[in-house]
N, CA, C and O atoms as CSV, one atom per row, in Angstrom:
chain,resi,resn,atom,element,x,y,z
A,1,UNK,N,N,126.566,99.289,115.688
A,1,UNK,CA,C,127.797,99.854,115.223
A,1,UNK,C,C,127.816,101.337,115.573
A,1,UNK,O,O,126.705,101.847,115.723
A,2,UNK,N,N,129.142,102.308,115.769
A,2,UNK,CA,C,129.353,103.171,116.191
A,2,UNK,C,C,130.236,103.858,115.395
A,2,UNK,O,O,131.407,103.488,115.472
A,3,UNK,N,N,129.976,104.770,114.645
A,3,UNK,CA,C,130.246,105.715,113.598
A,3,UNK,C,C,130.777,107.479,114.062
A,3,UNK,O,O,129.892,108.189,114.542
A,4,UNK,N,N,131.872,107.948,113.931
A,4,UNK,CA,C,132.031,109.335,114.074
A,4,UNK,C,C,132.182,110.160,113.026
A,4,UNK,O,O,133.216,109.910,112.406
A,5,UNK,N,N,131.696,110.844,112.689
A,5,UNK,CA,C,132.025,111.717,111.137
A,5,UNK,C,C,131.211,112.862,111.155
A,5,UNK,O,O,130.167,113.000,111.792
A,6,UNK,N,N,131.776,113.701,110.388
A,6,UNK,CA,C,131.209,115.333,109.904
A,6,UNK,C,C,129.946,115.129,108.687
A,6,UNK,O,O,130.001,114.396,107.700
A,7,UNK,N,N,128.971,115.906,109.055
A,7,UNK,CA,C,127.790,116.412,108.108
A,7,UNK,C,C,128.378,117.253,106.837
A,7,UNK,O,O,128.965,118.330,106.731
A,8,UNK,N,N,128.032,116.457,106.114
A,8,UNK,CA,C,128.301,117.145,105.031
A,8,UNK,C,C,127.161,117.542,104.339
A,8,UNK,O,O,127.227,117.298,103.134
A,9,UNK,N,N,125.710,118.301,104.879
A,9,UNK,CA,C,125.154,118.933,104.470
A,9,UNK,C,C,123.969,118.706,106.314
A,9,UNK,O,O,123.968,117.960,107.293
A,10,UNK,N,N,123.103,120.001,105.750
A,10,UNK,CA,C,121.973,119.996,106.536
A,10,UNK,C,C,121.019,118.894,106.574
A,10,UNK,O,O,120.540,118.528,105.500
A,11,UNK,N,N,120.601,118.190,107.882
A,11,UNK,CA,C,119.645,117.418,107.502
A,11,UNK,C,C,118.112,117.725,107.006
A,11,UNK,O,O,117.529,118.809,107.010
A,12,UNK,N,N,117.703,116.628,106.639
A,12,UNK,CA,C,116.761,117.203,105.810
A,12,UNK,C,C,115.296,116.188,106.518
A,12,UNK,O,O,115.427,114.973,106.665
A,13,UNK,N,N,113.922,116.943,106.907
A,13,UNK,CA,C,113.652,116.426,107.697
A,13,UNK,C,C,111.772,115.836,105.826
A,13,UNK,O,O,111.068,116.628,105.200
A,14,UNK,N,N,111.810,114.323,105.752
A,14,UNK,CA,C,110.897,114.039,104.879
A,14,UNK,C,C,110.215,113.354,105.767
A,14,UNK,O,O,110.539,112.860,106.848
A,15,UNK,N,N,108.553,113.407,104.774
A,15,UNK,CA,C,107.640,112.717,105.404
A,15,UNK,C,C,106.797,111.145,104.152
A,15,UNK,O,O,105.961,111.240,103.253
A,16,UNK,N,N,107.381,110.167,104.592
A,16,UNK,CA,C,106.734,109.122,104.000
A,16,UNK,C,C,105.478,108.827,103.863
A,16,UNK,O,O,104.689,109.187,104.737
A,17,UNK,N,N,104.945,107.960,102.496
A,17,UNK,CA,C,103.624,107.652,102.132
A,17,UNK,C,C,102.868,107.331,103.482
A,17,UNK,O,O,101.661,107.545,103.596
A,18,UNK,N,N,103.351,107.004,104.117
A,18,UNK,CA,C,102.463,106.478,105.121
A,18,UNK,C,C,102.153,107.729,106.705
A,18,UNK,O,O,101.618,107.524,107.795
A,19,UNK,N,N,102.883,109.147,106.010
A,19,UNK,CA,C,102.861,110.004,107.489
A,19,UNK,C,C,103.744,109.557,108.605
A,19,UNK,O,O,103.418,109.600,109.791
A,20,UNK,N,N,105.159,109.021,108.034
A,20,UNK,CA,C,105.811,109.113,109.358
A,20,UNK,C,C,106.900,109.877,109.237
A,20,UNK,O,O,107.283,109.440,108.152
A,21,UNK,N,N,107.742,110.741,109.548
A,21,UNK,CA,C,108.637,111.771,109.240
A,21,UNK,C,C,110.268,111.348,109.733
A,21,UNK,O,O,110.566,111.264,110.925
A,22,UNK,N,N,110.796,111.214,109.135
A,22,UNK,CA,C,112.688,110.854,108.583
A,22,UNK,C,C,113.193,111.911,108.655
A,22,UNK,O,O,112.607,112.951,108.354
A,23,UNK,N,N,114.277,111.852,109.033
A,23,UNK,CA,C,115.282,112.831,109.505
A,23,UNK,C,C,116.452,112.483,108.302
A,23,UNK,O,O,117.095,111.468,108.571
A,24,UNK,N,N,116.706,112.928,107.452
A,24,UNK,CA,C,118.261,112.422,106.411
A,24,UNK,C,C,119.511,113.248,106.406
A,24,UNK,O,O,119.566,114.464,106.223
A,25,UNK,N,N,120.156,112.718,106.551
A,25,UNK,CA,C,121.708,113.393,106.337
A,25,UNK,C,C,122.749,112.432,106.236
A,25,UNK,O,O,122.840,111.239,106.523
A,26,UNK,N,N,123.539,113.317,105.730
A,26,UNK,CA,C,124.855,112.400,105.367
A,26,UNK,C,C,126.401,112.687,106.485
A,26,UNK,O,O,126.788,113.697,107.072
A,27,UNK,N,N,126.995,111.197,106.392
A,27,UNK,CA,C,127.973,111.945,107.452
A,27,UNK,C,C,129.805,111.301,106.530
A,27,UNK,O,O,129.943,110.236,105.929
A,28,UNK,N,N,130.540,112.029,106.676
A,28,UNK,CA,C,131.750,111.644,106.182
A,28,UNK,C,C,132.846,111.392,107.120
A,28,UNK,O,O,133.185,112.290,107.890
A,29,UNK,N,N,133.581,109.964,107.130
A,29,UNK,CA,C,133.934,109.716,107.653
A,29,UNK,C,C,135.699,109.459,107.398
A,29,UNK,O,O,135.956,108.683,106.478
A,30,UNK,N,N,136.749,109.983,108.055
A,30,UNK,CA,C,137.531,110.355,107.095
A,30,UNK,C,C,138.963,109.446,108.071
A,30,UNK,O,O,139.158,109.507,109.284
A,31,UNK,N,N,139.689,108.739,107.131
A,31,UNK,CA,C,140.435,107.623,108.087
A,31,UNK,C,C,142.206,107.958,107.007
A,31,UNK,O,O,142.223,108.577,105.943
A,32,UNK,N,N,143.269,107.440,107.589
A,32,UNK,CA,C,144.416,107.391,106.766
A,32,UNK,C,C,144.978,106.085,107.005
A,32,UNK,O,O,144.363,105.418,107.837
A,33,UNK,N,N,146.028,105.539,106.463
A,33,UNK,CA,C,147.133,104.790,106.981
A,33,UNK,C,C,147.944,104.931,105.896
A,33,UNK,O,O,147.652,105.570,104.885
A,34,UNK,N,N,149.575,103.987,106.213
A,34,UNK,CA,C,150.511,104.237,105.662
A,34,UNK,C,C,150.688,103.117,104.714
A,34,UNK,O,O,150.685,102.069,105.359
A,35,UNK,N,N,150.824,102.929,103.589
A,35,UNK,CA,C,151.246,102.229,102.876
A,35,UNK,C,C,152.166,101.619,102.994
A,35,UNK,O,O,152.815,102.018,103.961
A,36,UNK,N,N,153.026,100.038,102.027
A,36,UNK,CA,C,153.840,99.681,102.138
A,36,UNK,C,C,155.348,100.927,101.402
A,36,UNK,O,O,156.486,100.798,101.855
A,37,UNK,N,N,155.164,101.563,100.748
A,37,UNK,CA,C,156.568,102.254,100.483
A,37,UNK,C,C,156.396,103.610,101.712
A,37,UNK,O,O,157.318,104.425,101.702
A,38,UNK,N,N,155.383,103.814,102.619
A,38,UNK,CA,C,155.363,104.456,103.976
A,38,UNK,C,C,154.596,106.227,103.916
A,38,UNK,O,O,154.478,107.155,104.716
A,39,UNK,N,N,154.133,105.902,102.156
A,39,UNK,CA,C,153.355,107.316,102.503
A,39,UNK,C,C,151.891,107.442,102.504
A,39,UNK,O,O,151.251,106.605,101.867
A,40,UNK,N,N,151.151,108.570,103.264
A,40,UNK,CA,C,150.293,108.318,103.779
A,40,UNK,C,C,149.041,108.556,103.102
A,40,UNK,O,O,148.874,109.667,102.599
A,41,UNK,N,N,147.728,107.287,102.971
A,41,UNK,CA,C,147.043,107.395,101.997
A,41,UNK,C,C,145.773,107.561,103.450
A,41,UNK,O,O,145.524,106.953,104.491
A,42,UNK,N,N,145.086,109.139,102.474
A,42,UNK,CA,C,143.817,109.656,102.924
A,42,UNK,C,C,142.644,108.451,102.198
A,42,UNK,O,O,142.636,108.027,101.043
A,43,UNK,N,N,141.745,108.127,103.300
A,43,UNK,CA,C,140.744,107.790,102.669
A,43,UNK,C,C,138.712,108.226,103.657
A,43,UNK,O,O,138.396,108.117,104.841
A,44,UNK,N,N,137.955,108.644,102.546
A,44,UNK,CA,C,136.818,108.853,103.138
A,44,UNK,C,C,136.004,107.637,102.929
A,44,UNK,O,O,136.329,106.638,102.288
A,45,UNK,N,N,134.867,107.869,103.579
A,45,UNK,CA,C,133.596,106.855,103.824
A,45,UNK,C,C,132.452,107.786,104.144
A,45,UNK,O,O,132.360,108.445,105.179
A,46,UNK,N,N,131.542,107.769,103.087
A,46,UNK,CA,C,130.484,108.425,102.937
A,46,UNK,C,C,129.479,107.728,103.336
A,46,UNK,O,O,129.333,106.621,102.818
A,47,UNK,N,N,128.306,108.280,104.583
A,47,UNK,CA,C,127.093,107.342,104.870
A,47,UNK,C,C,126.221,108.171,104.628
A,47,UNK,O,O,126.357,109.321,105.043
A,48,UNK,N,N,124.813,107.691,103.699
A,48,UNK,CA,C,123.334,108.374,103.908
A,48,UNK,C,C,122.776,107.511,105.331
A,48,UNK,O,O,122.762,106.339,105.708
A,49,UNK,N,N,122.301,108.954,105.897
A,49,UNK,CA,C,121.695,108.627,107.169
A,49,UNK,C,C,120.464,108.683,107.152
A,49,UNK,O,O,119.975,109.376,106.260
A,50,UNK,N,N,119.220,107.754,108.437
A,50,UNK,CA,C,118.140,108.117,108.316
A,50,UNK,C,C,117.783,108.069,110.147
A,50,UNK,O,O,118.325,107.214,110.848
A,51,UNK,N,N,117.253,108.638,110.468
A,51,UNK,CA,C,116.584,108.855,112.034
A,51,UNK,C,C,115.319,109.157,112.074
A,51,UNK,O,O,114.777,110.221,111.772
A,52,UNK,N,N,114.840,108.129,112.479
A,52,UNK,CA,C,113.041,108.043,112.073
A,52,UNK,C,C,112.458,108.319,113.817
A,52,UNK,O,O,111.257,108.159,114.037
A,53,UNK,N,N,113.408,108.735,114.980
A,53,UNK,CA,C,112.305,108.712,116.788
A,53,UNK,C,C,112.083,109.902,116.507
A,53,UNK,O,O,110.933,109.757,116.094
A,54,UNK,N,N,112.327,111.195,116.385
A,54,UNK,CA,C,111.672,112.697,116.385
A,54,UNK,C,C,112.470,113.613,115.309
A,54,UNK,O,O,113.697,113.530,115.255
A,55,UNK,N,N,111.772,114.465,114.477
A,55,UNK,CA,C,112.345,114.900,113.448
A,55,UNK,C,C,112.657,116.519,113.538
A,55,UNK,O,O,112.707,117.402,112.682
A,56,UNK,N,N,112.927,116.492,115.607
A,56,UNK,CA,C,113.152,117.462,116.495
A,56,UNK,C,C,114.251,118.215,115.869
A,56,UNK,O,O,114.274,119.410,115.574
A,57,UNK,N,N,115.760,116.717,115.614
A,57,UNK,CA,C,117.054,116.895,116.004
A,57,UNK,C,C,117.154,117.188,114.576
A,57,UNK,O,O,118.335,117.251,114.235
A,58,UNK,N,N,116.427,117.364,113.736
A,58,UNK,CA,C,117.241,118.416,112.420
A,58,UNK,C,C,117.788,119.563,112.636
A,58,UNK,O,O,118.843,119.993,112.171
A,59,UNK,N,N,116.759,120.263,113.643
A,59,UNK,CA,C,117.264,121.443,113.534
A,59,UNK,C,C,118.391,121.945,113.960
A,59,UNK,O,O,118.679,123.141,113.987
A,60,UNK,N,N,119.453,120.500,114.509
A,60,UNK,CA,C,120.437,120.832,114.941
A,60,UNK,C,C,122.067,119.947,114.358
A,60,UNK,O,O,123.198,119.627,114.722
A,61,UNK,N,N,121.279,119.912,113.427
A,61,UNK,CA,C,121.925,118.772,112.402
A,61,UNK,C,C,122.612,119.551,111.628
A,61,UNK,O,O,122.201,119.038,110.587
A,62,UNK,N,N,123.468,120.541,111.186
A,62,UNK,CA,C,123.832,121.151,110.270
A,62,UNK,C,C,125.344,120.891,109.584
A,62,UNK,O,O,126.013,120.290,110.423
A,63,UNK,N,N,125.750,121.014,108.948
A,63,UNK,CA,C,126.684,121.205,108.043
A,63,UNK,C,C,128.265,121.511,108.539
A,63,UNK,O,O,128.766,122.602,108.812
A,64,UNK,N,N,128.712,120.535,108.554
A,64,UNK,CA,C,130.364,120.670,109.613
A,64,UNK,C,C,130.172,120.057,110.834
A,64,UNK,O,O,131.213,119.716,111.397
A,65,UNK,N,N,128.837,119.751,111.566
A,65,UNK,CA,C,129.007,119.308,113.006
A,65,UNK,C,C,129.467,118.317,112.646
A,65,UNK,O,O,129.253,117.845,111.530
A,66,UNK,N,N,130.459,117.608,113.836
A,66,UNK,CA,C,131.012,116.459,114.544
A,66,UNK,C,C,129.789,115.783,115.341
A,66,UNK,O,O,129.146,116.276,116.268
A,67,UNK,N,N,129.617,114.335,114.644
A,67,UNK,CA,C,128.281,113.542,115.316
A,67,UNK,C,C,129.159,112.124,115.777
A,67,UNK,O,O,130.178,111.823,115.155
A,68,UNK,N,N,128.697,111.347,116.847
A,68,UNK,CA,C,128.809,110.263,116.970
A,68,UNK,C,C,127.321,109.234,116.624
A,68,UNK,O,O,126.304,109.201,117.317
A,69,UNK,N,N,127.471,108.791,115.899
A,69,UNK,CA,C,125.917,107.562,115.986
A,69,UNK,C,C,126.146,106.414,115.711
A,69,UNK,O,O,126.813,106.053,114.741
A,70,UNK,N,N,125.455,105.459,116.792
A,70,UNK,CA,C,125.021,104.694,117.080
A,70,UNK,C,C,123.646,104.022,116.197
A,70,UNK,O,O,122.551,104.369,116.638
A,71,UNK,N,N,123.644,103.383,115.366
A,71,UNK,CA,C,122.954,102.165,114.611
A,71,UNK,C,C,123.196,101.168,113.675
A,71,UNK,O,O,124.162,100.450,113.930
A,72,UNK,N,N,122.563,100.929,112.640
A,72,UNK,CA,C,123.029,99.691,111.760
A,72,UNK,C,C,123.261,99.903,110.467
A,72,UNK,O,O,122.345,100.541,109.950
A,73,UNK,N,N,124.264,99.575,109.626
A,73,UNK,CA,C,124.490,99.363,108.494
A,73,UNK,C,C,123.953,98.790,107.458
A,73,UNK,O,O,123.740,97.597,107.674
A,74,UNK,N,N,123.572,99.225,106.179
A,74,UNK,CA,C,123.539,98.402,105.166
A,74,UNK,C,C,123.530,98.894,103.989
A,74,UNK,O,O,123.051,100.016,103.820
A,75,UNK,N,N,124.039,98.188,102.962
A,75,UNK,CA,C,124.425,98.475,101.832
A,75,UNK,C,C,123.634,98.429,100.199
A,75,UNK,O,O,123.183,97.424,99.651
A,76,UNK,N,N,123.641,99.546,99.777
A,76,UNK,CA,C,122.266,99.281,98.575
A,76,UNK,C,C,123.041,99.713,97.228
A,76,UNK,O,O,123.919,100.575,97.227
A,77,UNK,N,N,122.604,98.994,96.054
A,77,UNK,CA,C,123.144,99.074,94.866
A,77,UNK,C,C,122.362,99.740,93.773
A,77,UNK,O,O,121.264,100.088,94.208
A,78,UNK,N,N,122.457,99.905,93.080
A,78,UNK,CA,C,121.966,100.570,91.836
A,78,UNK,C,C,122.422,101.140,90.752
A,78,UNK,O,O,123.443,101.827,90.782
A,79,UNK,N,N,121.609,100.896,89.470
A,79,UNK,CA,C,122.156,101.754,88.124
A,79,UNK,C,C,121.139,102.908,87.949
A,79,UNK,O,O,119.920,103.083,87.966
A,80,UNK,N,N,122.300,103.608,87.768
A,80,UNK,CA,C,121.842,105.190,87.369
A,80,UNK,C,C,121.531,105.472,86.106
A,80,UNK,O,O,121.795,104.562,85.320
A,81,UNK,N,N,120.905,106.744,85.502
A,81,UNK,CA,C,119.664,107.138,84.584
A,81,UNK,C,C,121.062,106.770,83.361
A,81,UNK,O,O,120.809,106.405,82.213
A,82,UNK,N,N,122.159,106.910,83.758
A,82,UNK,CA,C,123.297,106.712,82.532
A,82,UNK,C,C,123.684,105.620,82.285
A,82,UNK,O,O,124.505,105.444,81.385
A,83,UNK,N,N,123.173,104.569,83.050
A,83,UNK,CA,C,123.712,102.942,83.209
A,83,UNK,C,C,124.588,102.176,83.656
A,83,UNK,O,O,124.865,101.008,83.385
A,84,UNK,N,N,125.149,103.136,84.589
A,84,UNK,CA,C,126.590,103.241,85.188
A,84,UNK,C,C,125.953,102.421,86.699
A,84,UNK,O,O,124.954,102.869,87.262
A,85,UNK,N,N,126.468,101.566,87.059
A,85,UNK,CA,C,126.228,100.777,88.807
A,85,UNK,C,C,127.028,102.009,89.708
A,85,UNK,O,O,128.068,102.664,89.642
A,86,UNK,N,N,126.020,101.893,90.450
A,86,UNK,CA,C,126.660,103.071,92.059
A,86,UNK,C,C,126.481,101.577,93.275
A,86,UNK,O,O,126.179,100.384,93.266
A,87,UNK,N,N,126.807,102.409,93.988
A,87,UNK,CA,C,126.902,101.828,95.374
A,87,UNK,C,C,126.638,102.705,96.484
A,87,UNK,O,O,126.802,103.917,96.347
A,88,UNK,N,N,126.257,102.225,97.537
A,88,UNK,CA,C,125.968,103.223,98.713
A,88,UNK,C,C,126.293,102.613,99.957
A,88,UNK,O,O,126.655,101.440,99.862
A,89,UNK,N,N,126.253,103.176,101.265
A,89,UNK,CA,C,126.028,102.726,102.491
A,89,UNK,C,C,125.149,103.466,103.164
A,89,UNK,O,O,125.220,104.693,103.091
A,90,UNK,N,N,124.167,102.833,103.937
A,90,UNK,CA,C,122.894,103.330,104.564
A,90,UNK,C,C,123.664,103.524,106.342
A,90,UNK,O,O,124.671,102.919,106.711
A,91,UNK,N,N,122.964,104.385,107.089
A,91,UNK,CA,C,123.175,104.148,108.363
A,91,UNK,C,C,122.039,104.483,109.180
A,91,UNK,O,O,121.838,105.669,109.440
A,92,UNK,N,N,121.131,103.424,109.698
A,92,UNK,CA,C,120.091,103.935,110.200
A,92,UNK,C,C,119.931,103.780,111.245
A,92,UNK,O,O,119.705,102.646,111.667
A,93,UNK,N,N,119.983,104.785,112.008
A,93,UNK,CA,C,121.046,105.771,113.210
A,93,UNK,C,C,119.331,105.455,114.275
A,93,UNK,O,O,118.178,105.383,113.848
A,94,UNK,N,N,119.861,105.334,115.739
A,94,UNK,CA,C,119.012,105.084,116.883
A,94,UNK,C,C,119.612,106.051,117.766
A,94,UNK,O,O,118.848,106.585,118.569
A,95,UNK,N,N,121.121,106.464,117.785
A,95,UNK,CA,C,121.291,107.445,119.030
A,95,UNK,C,C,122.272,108.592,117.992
A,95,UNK,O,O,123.068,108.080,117.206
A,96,UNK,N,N,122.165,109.968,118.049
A,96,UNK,CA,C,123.049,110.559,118.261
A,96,UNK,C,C,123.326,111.328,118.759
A,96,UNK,O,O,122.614,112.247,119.164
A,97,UNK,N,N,125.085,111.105,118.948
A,97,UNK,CA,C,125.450,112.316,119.734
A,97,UNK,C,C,126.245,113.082,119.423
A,97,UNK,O,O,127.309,112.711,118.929
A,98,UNK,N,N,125.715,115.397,119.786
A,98,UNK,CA,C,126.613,115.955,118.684
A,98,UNK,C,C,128.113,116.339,120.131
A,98,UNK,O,O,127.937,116.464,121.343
A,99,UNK,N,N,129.259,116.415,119.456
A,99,UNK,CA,C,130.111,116.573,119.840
A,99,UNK,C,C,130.853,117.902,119.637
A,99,UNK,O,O,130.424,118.561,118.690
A,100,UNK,N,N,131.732,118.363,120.227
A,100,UNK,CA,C,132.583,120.165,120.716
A,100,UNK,C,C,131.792,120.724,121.759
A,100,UNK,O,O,132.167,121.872,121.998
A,101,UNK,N,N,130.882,120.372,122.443
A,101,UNK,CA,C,129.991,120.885,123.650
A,101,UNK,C,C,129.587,122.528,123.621
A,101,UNK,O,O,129.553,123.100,122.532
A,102,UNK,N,N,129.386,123.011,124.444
A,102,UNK,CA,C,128.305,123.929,124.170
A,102,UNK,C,C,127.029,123.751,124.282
A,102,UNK,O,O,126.587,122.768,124.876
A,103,UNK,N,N,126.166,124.764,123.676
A,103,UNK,CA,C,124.758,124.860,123.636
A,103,UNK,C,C,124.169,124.122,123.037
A,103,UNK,O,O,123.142,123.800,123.634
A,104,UNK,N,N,124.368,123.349,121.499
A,104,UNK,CA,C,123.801,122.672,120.927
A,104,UNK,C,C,124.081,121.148,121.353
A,104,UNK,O,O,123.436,120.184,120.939
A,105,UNK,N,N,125.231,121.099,122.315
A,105,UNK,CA,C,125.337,119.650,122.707
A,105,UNK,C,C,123.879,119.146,123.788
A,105,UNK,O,O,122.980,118.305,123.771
A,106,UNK,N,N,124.292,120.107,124.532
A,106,UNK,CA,C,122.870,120.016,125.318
A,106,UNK,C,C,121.727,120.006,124.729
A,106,UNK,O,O,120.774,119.366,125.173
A,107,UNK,N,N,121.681,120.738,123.620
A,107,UNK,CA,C,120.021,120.915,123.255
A,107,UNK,C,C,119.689,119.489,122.232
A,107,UNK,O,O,118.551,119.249,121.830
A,108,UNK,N,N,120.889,118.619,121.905
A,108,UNK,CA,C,120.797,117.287,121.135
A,108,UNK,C,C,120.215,116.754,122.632
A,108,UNK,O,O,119.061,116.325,122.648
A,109,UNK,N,N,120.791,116.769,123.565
A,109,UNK,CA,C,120.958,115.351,124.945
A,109,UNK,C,C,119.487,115.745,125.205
A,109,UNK,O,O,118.693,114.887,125.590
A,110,UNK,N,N,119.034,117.261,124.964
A,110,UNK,CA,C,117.501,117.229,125.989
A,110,UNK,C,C,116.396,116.726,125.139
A,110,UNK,O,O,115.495,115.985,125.532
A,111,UNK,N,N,116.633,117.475,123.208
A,111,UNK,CA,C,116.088,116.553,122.363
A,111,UNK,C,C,115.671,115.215,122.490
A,111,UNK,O,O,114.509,114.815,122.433
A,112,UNK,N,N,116.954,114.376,122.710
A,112,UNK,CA,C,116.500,113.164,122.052
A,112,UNK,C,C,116.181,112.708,123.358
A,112,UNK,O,O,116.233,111.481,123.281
A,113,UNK,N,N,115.812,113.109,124.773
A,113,UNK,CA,C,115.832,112.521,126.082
A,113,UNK,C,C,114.235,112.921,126.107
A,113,UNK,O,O,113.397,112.295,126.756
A,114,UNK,N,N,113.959,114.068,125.292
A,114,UNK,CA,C,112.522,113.784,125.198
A,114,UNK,C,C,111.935,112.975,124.342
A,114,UNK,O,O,110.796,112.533,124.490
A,115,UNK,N,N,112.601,112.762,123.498
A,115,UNK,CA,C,112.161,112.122,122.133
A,115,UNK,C,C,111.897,110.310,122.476
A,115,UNK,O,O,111.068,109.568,121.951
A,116,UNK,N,N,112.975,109.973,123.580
A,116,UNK,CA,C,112.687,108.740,124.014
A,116,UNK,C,C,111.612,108.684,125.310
A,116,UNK,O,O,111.247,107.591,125.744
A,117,UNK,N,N,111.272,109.583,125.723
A,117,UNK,CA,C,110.314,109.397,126.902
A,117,UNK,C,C,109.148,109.849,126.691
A,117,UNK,O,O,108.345,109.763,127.620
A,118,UNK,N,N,108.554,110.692,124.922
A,118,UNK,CA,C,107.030,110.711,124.381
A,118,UNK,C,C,107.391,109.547,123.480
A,118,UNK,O,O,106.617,109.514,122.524
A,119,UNK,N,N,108.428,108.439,123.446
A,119,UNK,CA,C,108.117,107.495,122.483
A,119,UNK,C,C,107.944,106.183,123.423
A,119,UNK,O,O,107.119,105.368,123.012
A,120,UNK,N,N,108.724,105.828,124.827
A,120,UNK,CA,C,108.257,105.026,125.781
A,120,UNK,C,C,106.957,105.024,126.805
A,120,UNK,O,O,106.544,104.195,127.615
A,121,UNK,N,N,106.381,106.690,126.285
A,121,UNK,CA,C,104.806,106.957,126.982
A,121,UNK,C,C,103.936,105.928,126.044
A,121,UNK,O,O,103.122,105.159,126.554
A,122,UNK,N,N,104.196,105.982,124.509
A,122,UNK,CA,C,103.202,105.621,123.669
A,122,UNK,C,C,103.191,104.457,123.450
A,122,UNK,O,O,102.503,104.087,122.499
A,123,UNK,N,N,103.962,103.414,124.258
A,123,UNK,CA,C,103.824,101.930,124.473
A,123,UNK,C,C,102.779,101.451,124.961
A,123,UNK,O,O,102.199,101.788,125.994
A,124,UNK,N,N,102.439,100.394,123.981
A,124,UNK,CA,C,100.806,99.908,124.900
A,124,UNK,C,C,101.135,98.769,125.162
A,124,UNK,O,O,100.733,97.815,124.497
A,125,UNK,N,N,102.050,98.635,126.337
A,125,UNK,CA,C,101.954,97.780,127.452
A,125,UNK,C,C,102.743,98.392,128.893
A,125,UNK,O,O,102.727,97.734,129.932
């Protein structure tokens, strides 16, 4: 699946029990249409993101960029410390790409172009 939306915060780069390091951020995704009496209803879509190939591309992950990504969906539930049920959507992202070009567009494309060619070196076959 293929997702476009704005960061709504810095990513945040964690390292799991096991030493492997996650990339997190969130992206908002913001859509309209017109109703039946014809006026126009805003609606968002909030995703927590995770990018586990190099925890390079945080540093270019920030707050307002325009991202396109590329991965898979899924959806997780839970009650909170008040007892109230939440809901979420996960997106755990394999490509992205940042968008308005410039300097940081490039420095995503050379990122993650290294990030896939020290991760296709470390194949053992």
């Amino acid at each position: 699946m293929n997702i476009t939306g704005r960061l709504t915060r810095d990513a945040e780069v964690r390292t799991t029990s096991q030493q492997k390091q996650v990339v997190n951020f969130s992206v908002a995704i913001n859509d309209s249409y017109r109703n039946k009496q014809g006026e126009r209803i805003e609606q968002t879509t909030y995703f927590d993101c995770s990018y586990w190939i190099t925890p390079n591309v945080a540093k270019i992950l920030t707050k307002g960029s325009l991202v396109e990504l590329s991965g898979r969906v899924t959806a997780r539930a839970w009650t909170g410390n008040d007892g109230e049920a939440h809901a979420g959507l996960n997106f755990h992202t394999f490509q992205i790409k940042l968008h308005g070009g410039g300097k940081k567009s490039e420095t995503v494309q050379a990122t993650l172009e290294t990030a896939t060619k020290e991760t296709e070196d470390d194949l053992p076959f």
